[in-house]
Each structure stands twice: as C-alpha cells, then as structure tokens.
C-alpha positions in Angstrom: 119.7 109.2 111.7 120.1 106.8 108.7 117.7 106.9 105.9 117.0 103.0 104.8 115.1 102.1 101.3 114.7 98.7 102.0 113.2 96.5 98.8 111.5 93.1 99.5 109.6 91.4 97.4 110.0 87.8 95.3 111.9 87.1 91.9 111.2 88.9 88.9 109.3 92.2 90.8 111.6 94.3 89.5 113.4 95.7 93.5 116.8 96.2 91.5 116.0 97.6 88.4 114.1 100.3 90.4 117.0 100.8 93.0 119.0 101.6 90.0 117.0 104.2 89.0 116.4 105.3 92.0 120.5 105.7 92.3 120.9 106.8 89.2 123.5 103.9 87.4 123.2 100.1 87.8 124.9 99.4 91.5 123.0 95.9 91.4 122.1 93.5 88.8 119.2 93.2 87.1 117.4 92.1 83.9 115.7 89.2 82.7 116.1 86.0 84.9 115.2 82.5 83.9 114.1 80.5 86.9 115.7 82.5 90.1 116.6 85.5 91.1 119.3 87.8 89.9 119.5 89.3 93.4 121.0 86.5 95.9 122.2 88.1 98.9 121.7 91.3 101.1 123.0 94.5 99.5 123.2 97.5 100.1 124.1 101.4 98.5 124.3 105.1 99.5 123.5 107.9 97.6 122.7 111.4 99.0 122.6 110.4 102.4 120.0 107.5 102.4 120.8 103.6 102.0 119.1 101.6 99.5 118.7 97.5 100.2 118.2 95.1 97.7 117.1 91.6 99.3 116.4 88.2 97.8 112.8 87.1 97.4 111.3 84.0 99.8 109.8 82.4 96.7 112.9 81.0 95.8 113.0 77.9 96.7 116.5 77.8 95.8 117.6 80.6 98.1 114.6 80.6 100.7 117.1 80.1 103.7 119.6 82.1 102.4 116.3 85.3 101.6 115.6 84.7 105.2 118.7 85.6 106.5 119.2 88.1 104.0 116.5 89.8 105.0 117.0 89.5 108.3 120.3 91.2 108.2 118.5 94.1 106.6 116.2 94.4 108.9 119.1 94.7 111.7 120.5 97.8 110.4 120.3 100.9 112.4 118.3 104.0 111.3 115.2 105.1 110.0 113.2 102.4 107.5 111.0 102.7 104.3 109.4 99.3 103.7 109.1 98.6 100.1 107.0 95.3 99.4 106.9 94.6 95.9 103.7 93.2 94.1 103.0 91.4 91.3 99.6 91.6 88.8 99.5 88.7 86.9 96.7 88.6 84.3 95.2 91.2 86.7 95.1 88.9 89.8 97.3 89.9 92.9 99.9 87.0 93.4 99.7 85.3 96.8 103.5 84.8 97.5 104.1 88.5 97.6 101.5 88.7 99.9 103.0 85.8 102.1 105.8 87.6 101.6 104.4 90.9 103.4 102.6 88.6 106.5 106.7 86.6 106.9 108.9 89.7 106.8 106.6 91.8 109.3 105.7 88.4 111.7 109.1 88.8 112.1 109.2 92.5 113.5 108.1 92.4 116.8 106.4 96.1 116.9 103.1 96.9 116.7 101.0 98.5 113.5 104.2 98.7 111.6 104.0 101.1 108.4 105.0 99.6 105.0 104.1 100.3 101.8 103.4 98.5 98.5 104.5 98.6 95.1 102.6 97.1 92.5 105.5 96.9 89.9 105.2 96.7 85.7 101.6 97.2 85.4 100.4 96.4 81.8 99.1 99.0 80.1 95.3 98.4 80.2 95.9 97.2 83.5 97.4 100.4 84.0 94.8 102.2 82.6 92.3 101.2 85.1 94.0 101.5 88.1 94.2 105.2 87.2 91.3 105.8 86.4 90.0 105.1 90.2 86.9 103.1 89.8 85.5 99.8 90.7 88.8 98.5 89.7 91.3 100.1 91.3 89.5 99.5 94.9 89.3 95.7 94.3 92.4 95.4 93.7 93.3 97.5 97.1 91.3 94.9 99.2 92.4 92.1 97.6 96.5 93.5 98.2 95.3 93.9 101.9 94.1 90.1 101.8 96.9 89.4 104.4 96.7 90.1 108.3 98.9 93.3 107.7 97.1 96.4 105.9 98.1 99.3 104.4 96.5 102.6 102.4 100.3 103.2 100.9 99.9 101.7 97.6 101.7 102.7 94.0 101.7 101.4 90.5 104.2 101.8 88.2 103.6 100.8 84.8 105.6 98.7 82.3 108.7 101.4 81.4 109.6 100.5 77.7 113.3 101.5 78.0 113.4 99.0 80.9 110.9 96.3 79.6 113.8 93.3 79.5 116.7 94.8 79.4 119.6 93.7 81.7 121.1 96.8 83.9 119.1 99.1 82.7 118.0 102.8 84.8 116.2 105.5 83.8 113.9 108.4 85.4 110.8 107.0 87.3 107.7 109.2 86.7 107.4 112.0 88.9 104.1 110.9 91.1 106.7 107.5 91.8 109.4 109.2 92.9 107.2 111.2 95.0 105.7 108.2 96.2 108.9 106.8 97.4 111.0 109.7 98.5 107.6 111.5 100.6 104.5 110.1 100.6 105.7 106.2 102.1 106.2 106.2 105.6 109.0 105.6 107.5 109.6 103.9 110.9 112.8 103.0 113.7 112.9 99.5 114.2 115.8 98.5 116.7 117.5 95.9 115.6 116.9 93.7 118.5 113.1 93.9 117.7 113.8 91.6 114.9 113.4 88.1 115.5 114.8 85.6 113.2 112.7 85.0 109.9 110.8 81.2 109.8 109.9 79.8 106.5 108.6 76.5 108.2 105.5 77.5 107.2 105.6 79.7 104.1 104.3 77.3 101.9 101.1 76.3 103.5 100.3 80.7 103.8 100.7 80.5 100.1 98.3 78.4 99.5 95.7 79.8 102.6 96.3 83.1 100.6 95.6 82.0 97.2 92.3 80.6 98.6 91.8 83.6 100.3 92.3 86.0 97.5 90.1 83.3 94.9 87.4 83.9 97.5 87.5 87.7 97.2 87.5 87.4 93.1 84.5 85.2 93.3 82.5 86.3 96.0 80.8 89.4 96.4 79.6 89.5 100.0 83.2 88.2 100.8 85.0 91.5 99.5 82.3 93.6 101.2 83.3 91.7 104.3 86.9 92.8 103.3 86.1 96.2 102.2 84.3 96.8 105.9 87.1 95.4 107.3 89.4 98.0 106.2 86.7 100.5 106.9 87.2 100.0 110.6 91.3 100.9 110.0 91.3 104.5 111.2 92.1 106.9 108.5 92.6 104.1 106.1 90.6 105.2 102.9 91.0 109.2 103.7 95.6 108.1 103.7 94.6 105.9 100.1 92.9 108.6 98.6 95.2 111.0 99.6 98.1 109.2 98.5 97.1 107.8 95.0 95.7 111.5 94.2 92.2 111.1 93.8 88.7 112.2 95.3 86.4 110.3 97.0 83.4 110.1 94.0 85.2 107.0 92.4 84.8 104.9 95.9 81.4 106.2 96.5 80.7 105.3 93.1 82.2 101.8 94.0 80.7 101.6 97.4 77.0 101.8 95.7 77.5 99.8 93.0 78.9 96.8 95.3 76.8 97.3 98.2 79.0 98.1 100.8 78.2 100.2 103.8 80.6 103.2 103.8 78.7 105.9 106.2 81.9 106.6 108.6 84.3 106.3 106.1 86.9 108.7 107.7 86.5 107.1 111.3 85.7 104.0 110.8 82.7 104.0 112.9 80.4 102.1 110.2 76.8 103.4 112.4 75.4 107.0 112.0 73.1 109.0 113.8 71.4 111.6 111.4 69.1 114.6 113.5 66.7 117.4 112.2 66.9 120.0 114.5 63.8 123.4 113.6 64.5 126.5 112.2 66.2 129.7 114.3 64.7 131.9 112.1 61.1 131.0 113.2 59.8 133.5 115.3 57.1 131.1 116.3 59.6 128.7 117.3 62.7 130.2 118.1 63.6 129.5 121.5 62.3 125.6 121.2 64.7 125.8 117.9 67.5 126.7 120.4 66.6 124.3 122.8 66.6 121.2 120.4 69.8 122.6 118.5 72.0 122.5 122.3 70.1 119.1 123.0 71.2 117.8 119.9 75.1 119.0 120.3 74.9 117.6 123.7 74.3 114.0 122.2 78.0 111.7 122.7 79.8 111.3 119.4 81.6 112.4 116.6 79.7 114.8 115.0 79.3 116.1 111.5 77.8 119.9 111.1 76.0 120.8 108.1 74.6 124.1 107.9 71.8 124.5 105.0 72.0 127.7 102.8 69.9 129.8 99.9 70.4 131.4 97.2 67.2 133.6 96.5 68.3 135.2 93.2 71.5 134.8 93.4 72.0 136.5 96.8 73.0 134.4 100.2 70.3 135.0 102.9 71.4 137.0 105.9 69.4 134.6 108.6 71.4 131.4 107.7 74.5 133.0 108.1 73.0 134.0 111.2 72.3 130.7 112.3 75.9 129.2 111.8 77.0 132.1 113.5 74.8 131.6 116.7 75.4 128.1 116.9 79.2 127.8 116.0 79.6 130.4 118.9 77.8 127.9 121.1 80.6 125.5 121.2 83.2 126.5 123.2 86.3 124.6 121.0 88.0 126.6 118.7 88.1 125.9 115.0 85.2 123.6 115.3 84.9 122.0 111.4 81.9 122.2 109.8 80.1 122.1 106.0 77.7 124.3 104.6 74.9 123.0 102.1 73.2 125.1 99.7 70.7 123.1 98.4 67.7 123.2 95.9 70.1 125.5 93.5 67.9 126.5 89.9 69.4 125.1 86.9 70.9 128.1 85.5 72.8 129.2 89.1 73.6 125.3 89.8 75.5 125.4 86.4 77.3 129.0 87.0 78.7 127.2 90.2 80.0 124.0 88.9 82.0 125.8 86.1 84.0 127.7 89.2 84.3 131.0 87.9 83.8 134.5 88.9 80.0 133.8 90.2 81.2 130.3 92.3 84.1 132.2 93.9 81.6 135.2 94.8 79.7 133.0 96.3 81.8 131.6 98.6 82.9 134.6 99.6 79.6 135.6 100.7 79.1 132.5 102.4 82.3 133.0 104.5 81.3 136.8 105.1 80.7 136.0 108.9 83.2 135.0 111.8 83.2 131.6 111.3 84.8 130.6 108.0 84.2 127.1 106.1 85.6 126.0 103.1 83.5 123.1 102.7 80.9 123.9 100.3 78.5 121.9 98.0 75.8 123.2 96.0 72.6 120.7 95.6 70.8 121.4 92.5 67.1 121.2 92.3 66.1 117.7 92.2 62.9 117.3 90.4 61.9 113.8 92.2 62.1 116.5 95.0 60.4 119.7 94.2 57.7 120.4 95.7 56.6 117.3 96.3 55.5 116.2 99.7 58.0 113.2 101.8 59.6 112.7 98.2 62.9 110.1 98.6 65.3 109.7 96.0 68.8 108.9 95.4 70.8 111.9 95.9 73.6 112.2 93.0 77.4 110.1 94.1 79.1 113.1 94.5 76.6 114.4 97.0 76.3 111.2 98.7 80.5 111.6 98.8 80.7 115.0 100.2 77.8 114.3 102.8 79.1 110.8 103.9 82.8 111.1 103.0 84.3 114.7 102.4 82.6 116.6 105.4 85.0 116.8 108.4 83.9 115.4 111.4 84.4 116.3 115.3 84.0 115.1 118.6 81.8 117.5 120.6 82.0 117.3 124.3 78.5 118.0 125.5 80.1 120.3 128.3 81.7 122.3 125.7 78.4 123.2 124.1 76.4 126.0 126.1 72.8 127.1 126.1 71.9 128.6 122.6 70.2 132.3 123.3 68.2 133.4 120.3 67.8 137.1 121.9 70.2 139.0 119.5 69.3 136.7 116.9 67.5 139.6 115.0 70.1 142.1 115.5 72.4 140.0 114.2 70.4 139.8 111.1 70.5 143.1 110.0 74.2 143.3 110.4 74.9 140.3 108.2 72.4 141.9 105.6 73.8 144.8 105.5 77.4 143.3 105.5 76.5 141.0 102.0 75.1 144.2 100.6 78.3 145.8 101.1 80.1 142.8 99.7 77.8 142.9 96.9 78.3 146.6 95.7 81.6 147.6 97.0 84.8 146.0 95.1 87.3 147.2 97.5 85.3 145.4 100.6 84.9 142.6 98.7 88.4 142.1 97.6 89.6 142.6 101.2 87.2 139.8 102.5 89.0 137.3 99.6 92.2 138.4 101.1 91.4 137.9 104.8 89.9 134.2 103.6 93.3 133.1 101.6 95.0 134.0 104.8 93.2 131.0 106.9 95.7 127.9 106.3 94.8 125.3 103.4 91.4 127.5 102.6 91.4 127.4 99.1 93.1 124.1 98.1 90.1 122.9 99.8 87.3 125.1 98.2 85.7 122.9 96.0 86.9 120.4 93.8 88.8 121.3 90.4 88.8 124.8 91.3 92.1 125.3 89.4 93.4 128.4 88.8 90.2 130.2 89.7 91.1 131.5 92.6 94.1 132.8 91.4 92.6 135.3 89.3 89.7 136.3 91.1 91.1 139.3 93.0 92.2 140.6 89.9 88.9 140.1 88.5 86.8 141.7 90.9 87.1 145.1 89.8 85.3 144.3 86.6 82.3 142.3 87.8 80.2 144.9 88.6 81.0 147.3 85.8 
C-alpha cells in the first residue's frame, strides 16, 4: 500500500523546506516569502517507496480557495496517510490559524478519532530549550496546541536549523529524534478517498478568532488550563503516548501537575477517581486468615486495579514473608501475567543512596526481589522520611517522583472478581522457609545468583523497565557477580 507524508499547515511553517530534507535535494520551493506562500498548489514526490505532499496553507487569503482544493486533492489519494500539521510559536504563544487549520482539514474527513500529528516548526532557541527540558512549559504548551476539538499526544519540535534559517532551497539532515519522529513514531491511517468531503472555508475566519480567544483564555487563566489539562486526562492513553513519544519520564508532569493544581490520580486511564484500600498483614499469625479474607474481598472490588506489594530491607537483606505474600496472592488471581509494583519503603540513608546510584548493590536487589515465581520489574525504593519515622498518623508530602511512580508509572489492571479465588494461608509458613532459604542461596552462591539474572533478562522488556536511568548497569552486572562476594 502507498506510503503518504502529507504536510499541511499555513505560510511560512516551513512544510517544504522540511520535505526537502526529508528527500534529500530541493524537489519544491522554499525560502523566505514576503506576504504568501511559496507553495501554491498540491504537490507531490517519491522517494524510497513513500510519497511526500506539500499543500498550500488556508491562511492565505490569496489562495484560500485554491488551499482548499489543494488539500482536498491530497486528501483523495489512495494509500496509507501520515498527517503532518505544522505549528507555529510566535513569541512563545501557539498561533490560532494553525490550529483552525487542524479543526478544517480533519471536519473535512468523515472518520472517526482520526490520528495526526503535530509539528511545532523553528523553535527559537530558548524556546527550544524549555520545551526540552519537560517542565511546566513544555506541558502548557501541549494543552494549549490541543486547544481545538481534535487532540493529539504526537507532538515534535524542531528547532531553528542555522544552515536553513533563510535560505531559499535549502536541505540538510534533520536531527535524528525528528526523523524518528516522522518516519516511526507518527501514526498512520487509510482514509478512502470517498470519506473526504469537500473542504469549507465559509467559516474559517470566525474559528480564528473563537481560537485566539480560546487560547488567550488558557494563557491567562489558571483554572481554565486545568479544565483543559483534565480534559485531556480523560483521552485514553493520552499522556502515557506524549511521554512516550517526546522521550521523557513522568516526574516533569507530576512536578507540573502539583505545582498547577491539577488532579492527575488515573493518569494512564483516564479515570480521574481512585479508590485506595489497606488490606492486614499475611504474616500475622494472630490475624492470618482474617488477612486472607480482607485481601480476596478487596480483589473482588469492580475496577481497574493497581497492586502494590510493600517490601524490607532489614540490613540489607529482602525478608522471606513479603515475598511470600506476593506469592500467595498473585497465585490468587487466576489471569496470567497479572502487572503489579513492589514498594520498599522506609530505606536508611546509607542503603537508600546505594540504590539510587544503580550499581552492583541496586541490581542485587532486584534480583532478590524477583527471586520468587512472580517477577516485577517495577520497583521503587522509599527512603526514610523523617516527618514519618516513628511518629504516630504522621502525613506528609511524599517526594514527586514517588507521587509519579505510585500515581503514574505503576501498571494497572482490571481484575474480574470471578477471576480472584479464596486466599488459603495454610502453606503460608512452608512457603516461608523455602523463600529464605532460596535468598540465602542467592546471597552466597555466585553461580545461582548469576543464573537467576539470566532467567530475569529472558522475560520480554524486563530490564529497560527496571528503574529509571539504569544505563549500562545491567550490562555488566553478570560479569560483575563473581567479584561481589570476594
């Protein structure tokens, strides 16, 4: 099937000049234009197998009927599109006939939740600065682009080149990260040409000007871009596809969520209520069998849930009964590969440290944590808190990145409460002593420990998920273990 590029966006946002370097050589014109565009009608050019379209901009008022029908043709061809909406930051303020622009063109498409992405062309370089950076920025600057009826987490910015900055048919080699942008990370959809209606700029004008009222609202008015922010919160998917594709974590927009207020405790499903439940102890003798009881009421609740198994660290060492407990109640839901996060929490200073650096000591760790059937590796270490420490019904605000790997990070499930059977604490004990005696043999014996690392970077995507920045730690540590206990 046909591979189409297809570039829309208004005079001066640069669709040609990046088509050219896209291609390689200058197929279409491009350079500085005073008053129009340089691009006037539909065009179009193949290299290796895929079609690149260059289109006129609605802006012009000169051209607007002749843009419509330009783009209209383009959006006639047969094969397999990549929607390209270029957008302009002017003085740092998103430009409201681009996003007119985006609500016309896709009016016209008469599909539903059609996938597009955005380019946010010749960013300045302080501008640019900040967007990569990730902060309270960058995310204002994503809702206000998603100002229009039509949303999208498939954003890129592409600074100011200086070997293109004015200069008339000019190409060179976009960055890498834009090239992968454009080539594998921007979705693509078939649109049948008869799904395209005809494109009406009756009203283009007045949608400017609702938009540049919209978007002064948003600069202006903080509970207006939480509304916004929310809004996209309820888009399934939509920050956890943003985040994935701009190549950052989720601490920046936690930091950004507390410091404008907005409610993000579903991020990743959109569901902006959560239920949080205490459930007592397996290990209590006292209490075992009640602890059973409230655990399988508590999976039997309706939802989406997240799991979050607490862990120590006494001395260093992983204690045998919480690894029993994950295991008794992960083998209590009859799904397979259920997701779920472990916490170890209340981590001394000097251990808490050791495991943020994400050497030897981190990776042993986890290893131990994952010594039982069911595997995790979502991990975060909680240091001690002293707000918290031993102090009675202390609250305090937990650190962002906590807050982001609690609220954010974790993976998330729906449990159907028939899936979830009785919990039996009988061979609870029993189980005990096996795991004990199982993190004692990973403890002291190299070779058993080096065989559990390789069984763990078998299970798919295990390590790239391991902890953030864990580099190239994992890389060595099998040919580390041999010295660690020397």
């Amino acid at each position: 099937m046909q591979k189409n590029f297809l570039f829309l966006g208004n005079p001066g946002t640069g669709k040609s000049t990046l088509i050219n370097c896209l291609v390689g050589k200058a197929v279409f014109q491009s350079g500085v234009s005073f008053g129009g565009g340089l691009t006037n009608f539909f065009q179009k050019h193949t290299h290796n197998e895929a079609v690149y379209m260059d289109t006129p901009g609605l802006a012009d008022r000169k051209l607007k009927d002749k843009a419509a029908a330009a783009i209209t043709k383009a959006l006639r061809q047969t094969g397999n599109y990549k929607l390209f909406f270029m957008v302009r930051l002017e003085s740092g303020r998103v430009v409201s006939d681009d996003l007119a622009t985006i609500e016309t063109v896709l009016d016209s498409i008469d599909m539903d939740d059609i996938p597009f992405s955005i380019i946010v062309n010749n960013v300045k370089k302080r501008q640019y600065t900040a967007m990569m950076k990730k902060g309270a920025e960058f995310f204002k600057v994503v809702a206000l682009i998603n100002a229009c009826k039509y949303s999208t987490p498939y954003i890129t910015f592409i600074p100011t080149l200086e070997r293109l900055d004015e200069m008339d048919n000019e190409f060179m080699q976009l960055p890498r990260e834009v090239e992968t942008f454009l080539h594998h990370n921007a979705p693509a959809i078939v649109i049948a040409p008869e799904r395209v209606k005809e494109i009406k700029l009756t009203d283009f004008k007045m949608l400017v000007d609702d938009l540049k009222d919209q978007l002064e609202l948003l600069r202006n008015d903080n509970a207006a871009l939480r509304r916004q922010l929310e809004g996209l919160l309820q888009k399934p998917k939509f920050f956890e596809t943003l985040l994935n594709v701009v190549g950052t974590t989720l601490l920046p927009l936690a930091e950004f969520a507390a410091t404008n207020a907005v409610n993000l405790a579903a991020l990743l499903s959109g569901d902006l209520t959560a239920v949080y439940m205490d459930t007592p102890g397996l290990a209590d003798r006292k209490l075992k069998d009640k602890a059973a009881a409230a655990i399988t009421k508590a999976l039997r609740q309706t939802g989406n849930y997240k799991l979050f198994f607490m862990v120590r660290l006494e001395n260093g060492r992983v204690v045998a009964d919480d690894l029993a407990t994950i295991e008794t109640v992960m083998n209590s839901i009859g799904v397979e590969d259920v997701p779920f996060s472990v916490i170890v929490n209340n981590v001394k200073k000097r251990q808490y440290k050791s495991m943020m650096e994400k050497g030897d000591e981190y990776c042993k760790v986890v290893t131990m944590i994952n010594a039982i059937n069911h595997t995790t590796p979502q991990i975060l270490f909680i240091p001690t808190l002293p707000d918290l420490d031993e102090v009675d019904n202390a609250v305090a605000d937990l650190p962002s990145d906590i807050e982001a790997f609690i609220r954010f990070q974790a993976p998330s499930i729906a449990i159907n409460p028939a899936d979830v059977s009785e919990i039996k604490p009988d061979g609870f004990a029993k189980l005990i002593e096996e795991l004990r005696e199982q993190l004692e043999l990973l403890r002291n014996d190299n070779a058993a420990l080096r065989d559990r690392m390789e069984e763990l970077k078998k299970k798919p995507g295990f390590f790239r998920n391991l902890g953030e920045g864990i580099d190239n730690t994992v890389g060595s540590f099998v040919h580390k273990v041999t010295s660690w206990f020397r």
